[in-house]
N, C-alpha and C positions, 0 to 999 in steps of 0.2 A: 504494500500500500504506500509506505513512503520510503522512499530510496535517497541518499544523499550521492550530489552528483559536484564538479565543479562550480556550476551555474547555479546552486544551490541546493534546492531538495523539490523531489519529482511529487509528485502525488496521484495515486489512482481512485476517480472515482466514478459512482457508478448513479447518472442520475433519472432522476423520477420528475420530470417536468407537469406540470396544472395542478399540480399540489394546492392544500389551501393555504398554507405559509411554507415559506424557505427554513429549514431544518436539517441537522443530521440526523439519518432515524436511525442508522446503527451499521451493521460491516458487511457486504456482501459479497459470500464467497470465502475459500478459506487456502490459510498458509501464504505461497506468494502470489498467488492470483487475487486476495481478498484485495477490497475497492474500499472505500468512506462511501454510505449510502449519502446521498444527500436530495431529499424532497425539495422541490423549486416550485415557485408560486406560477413565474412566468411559463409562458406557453413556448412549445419548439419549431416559435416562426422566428424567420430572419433573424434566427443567432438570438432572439431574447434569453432564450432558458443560460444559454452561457454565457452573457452579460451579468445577468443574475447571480450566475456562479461565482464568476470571478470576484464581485463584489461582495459576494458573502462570502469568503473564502479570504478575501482582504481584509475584512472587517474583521472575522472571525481571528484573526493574527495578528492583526493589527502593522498591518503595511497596506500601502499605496496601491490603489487600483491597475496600476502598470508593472509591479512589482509578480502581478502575478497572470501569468502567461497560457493558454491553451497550445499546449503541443500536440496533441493525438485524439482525435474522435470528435470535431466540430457535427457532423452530423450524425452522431451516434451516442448510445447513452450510457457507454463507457469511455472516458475520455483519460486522457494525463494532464494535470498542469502541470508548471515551472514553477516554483516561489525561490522568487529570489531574493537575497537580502535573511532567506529566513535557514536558519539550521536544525538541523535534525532535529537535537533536542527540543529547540523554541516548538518543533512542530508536534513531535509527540506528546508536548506537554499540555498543550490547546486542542488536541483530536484525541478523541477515542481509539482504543487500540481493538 
């Protein structure tokens, strides 16, 4: 689920877009393939659900909505970001394991 990389720390997650609020509801999937579930308010038009992400994924951390990046699964609902700025530790201590 979270991997440290040079660029920072990767993150797999696995989302749930029309949700009724933005949420993590728990792990999906197990060992190295497990994801961060995370339920999104917005809908999976035109990139909103992963705007939404990233934003609550900033928030949630507490960095800069640029600090943190979609690298893999724009139209899919297992995706990877990038946080950058952010380290392992900082990350598993703000996310469920």
């Amino acid at each position: 689920m979270l991997r440290s990389t040079s660029e920072g720390v990767t993150l797999a997650v696995r989302a749930q877009p029309g949700a009724k609020k933005t949420a993590i509801t728990g792990i999906y999937g197990e060992g190295a393939a497990a994801q961060l579930k995370i339920a999104v308010k917005a809908p999976p038009l035109e990139g909103r659900a992963n705007q939404a992400l990233i934003a609550f994924l900033a928030e949630t951390l507490g960095v800069a909505k640029n600090a943190v990046e979609l690298k893999t699964g724009e139209l899919s609902r297992s995706k990877v970001f990038l946080l950058r700025g952010v380290t392992l530790e900082r990350a598993e201590s703000v996310l469920p394991k």
